[in-house]
C-alpha positions, -999 to +999 in steps of 0.1 A: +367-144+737+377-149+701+347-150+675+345-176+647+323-164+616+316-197+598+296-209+567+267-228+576+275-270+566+271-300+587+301-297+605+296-258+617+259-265+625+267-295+648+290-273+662+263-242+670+237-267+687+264-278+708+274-245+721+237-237+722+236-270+746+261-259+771+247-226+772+262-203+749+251-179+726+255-183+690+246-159+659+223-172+633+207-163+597+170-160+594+148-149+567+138-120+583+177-105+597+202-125+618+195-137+654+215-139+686+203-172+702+204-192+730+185-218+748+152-206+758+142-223+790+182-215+805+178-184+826+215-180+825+217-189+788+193-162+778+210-134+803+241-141+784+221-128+754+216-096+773+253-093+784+261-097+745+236-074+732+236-048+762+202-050+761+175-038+788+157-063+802+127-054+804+123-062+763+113-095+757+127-119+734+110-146+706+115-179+709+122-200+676+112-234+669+115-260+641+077-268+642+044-265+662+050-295+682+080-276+698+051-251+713+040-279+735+038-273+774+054-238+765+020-220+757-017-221+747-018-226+713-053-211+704-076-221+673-070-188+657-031-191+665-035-225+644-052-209+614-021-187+615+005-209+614-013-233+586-012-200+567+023-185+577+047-206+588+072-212+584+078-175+578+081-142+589+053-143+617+056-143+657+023-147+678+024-134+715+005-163+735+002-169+776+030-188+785+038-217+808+058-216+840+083-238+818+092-206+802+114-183+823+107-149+832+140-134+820+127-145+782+097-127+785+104-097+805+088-109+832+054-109+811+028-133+810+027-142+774+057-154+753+064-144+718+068-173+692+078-182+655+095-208+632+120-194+609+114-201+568+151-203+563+172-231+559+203-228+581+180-217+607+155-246+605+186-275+601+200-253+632+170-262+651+161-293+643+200-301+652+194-291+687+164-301+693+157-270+719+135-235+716+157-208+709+152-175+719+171-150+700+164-117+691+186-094+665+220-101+667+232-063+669+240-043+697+212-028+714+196+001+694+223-004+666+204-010+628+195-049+628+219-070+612+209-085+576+247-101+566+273-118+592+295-091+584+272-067+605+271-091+631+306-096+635+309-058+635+288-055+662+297-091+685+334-096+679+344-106+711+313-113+728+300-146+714+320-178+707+305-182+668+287-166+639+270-189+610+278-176+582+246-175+558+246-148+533+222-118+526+188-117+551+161-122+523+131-102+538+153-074+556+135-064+586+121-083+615+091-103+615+055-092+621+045-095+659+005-100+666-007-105+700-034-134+702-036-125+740-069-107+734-105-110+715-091-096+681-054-102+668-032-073+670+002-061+656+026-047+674+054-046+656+048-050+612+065-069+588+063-085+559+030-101+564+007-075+568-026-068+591-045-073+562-032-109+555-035-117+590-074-101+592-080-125+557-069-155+579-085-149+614-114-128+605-098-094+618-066-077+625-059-044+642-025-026+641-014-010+675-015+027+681+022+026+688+034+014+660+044+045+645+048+071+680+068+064+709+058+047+738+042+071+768+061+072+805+051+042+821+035+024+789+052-013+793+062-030+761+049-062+749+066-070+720+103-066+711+110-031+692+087-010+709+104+002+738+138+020+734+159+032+708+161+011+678+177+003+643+192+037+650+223+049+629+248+073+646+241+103+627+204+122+629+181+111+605+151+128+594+123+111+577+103+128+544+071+117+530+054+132+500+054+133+463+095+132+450+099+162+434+083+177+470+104+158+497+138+164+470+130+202+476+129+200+515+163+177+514+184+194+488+175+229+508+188+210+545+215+187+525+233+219+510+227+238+546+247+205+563+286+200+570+281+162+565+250+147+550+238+118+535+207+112+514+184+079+510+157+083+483+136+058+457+151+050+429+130+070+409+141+109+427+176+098+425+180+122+391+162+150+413+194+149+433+223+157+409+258+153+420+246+152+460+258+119+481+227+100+474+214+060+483+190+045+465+164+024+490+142+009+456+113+021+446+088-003+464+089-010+501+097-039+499+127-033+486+138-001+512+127-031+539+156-050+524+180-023+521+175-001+552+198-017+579+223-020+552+222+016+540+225+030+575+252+009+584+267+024+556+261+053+570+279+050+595+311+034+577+309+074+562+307+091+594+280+115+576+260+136+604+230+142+593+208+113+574+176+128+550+153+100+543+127+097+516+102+074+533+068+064+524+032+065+536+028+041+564+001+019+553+002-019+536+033-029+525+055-001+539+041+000+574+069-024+582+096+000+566+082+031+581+080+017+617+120+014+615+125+037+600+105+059+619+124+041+652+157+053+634+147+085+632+136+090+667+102+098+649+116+129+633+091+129+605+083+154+581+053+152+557+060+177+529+028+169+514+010+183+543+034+214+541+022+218+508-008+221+515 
């Protein structure tokens, strides 16, 4: 199959809704990072998905729609999903609700709610609205492979495998949206982005975060949101995660950087000095701005062929939450806290 990486226009978005309405699977840019989509309520459409993406099937997908009205006769739309989507959408937010029958099993893993949200980005919302269907479309990255934020990534990882990419620059927020599950009494995350519990609790009252947001899932724990379940945004080399103060976790990674044949180091920008002539990456200084340049930085990574990856992260609360479950994911939740070492 040859691959066509396009810029997003009139003609090349005609084009996408009419491959997505024979079926196929087309890459597209969200706000969040790129998604490989295809036509929800096709069973055979969304399996090709999981062909591209080699991807188990017991994760379940998110459907994307232009607007609210597209929910209808695909789930119960609760009062306190309402409140959240007059707050948050369009945007980075995906609400897990009980599903209808209209809604096939494959998309959901076989589970009884389905997982929701309408893209804040242009390309994908004229995408949409051009094919009039739900999409379901998760990253578009090989299973486990660092999400795709440019369609360069994307075509790295799906040359061959799907008919076309649209083309539409830099992903804005960097990592993938916040999943709550509206399933139960309270909201729940299960995966965090960019809007936070805390925004979430301001709008519907309350808001917890899932235990296993930041530790593997036990044997036989199922997963009900995507990310939670196997491997993910993982670079080829090991990575190892340090929190603390920057002159602490500099200490603990110069000491394993000079002991390693091939290494690589991501820090703030504000402990790159600590780090002298070493083969340092700067991920910001705010989470925010690592959320942004994570996947890009360990794709980088892997265009080096380092190793060994040593990671300045953050505390995982607020704002970096969202950054520390990836990178966390990436690391295979190899975490050290220097400050507790310290101490």
């Amino acid at each position: 199959m040859t691959t066509q990486c396009l810029p997003v226009g009139e003609e090349s978005l005609r084009k996408a809704a009419e491959l997505f309405r024979q079926g196929q699977v087309v890459a597209f840019p969200t706000e969040t990072v790129y998604g490989l989509g295809a036509d929800a309520l096709n069973a055979d459409a969304v399996r090709a998905i999981f062909e591209a993406k080699e991807r188990p099937a017991d994760n379940p997908l998110i459907v994307h729609v232009a607007k609210r009205e597209q929910l209808e006769g695909l789930c119960q739309v609760t009062e306190t999903a309402q409140k959240l989507m007059d707050a948050f959408w369009p945007g980075p937010l995906t609400m897990l609700l009980m599903k209808t029958s209209r809604v096939p099993d494959i998309t959901t893993a076989g589970l009884p709610s389905v997982a929701v949200r309408c893209p804040n980005h242009p390309a994908a919302q004229a995408l949409l609205l051009e094919c009039a269907l739900p999409i379901a479309a998760p990253s578009a990255n090989r299973s486990g492979r660092p999400s795709p934020t440019s369609a360069a990534h994307v075509f790295e990882d799906m040359q061959g495998r799907i008919p076309l990419i649209l083309d539409g620059g830099a992903c804005q927020v960097g990592v993938e949206s916040t999943v709550v599950d509206l399933t139960g009494d309270v909201p729940c995350v299960l995966r965090p982005g960019a809007i936070t519990a805390e925004d979430i609790a301001a709008v519907a009252g309350a808001c917890t975060v899932a235990s296993s947001v930041m530790r593997p899932l036990k044997e036989g724990e199922h997963a009900p949101s995507p990310g939670m379940k196997h491997r993910h945004y993982a670079p080829k080399a090991k990575m190892t995660v340090f929190i603390g103060s920057d002159e602490a976790v500099a200490k603990e990674i110069i000491a394993r950087y000079d002991a390693a044949d091939s290494a690589a180091i991501l820090a703030h920008d504000s402990a790159l000095p600590l780090y002298g002539t070493r083969r340092v990456f700067s991920l910001g200084d705010t989470p925010q701005e690592g959320a942004h340049l994570l996947f890009q930085r360990l794709r980088e990574m892997d265009e080096l062929g380092v190793s060994l990856i040593l990671a300045q992260g953050w505390e995982a609360q607020g704002k970096a939450l969202a950054v520390m479950n990836r990178m966390a994911r990436a690391a295979a939740f190899d975490l050290v806290n220097v400050s507790s070492q310290d101490s």
